[in-house]
N, C-alpha and C positions, 0 to 999 in steps of 0.2 A: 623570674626577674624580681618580682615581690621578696623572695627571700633574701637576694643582696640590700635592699635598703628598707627593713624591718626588725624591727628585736634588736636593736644594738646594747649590747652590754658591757660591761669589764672587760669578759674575755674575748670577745670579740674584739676589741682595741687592742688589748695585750697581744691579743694573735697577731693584728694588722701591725702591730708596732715591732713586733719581735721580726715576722717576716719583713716588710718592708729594711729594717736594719741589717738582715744577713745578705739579703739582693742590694741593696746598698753598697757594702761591704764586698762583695763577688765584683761589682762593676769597678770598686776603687780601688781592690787590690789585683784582682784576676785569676784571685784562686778560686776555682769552682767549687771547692769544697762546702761554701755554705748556698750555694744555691738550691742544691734540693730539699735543706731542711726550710730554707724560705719560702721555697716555691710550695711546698707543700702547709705552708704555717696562713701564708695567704690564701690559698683556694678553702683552709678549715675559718678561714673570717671572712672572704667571702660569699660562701654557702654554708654556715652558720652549722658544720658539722664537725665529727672527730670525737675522741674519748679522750678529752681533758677533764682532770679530778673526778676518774668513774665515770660520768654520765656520756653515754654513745651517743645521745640524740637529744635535741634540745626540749625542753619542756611546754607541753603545751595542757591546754585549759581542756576538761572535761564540761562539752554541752550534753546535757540532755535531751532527748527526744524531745522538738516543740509541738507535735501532733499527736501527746498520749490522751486518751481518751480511756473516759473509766468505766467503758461499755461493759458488760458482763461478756467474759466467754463465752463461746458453746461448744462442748465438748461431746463429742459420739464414741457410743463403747465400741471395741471393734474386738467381736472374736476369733 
């Protein structure tokens, strides 16, 4: 649930706005033909996925390790 109301961008509006307009359009004309690119344009702006311009997944932040410790190794030979 976190994912539909976080990270809103451009294309995530674009998305919501493109679909919303073709289901729009489906209900006022009754041709179905643009319903499943809508349908589909809204569920990739509602859970903030899809391969729009290259990128499959959205970008996230690289955390580092907050428990590195600069203990020495110990390492055992093993033959």
């Amino acid at each position: 649930m976190l994912t539909i109301f976080s990270t809103w961008n451009l294309m995530r509006f674009l998305r919501l706005g493109i679909g919303l307009y073709a289901v729009a359009e489906t209900v006022r004309t009754g041709d179905l033909i643009y319903l499943l690119p809508g349908g589909i344009l809204l569920l990739q702006a509602f859970f903030n996925v899809g391969c729009m311009g290259g990128s499959c997944a959205p970008t996230t932040r690289f955390e580092p390790a907050k428990d590195v410790s600069n203990e020495p190794v110990d390492f055992k030979e093993i033959r």
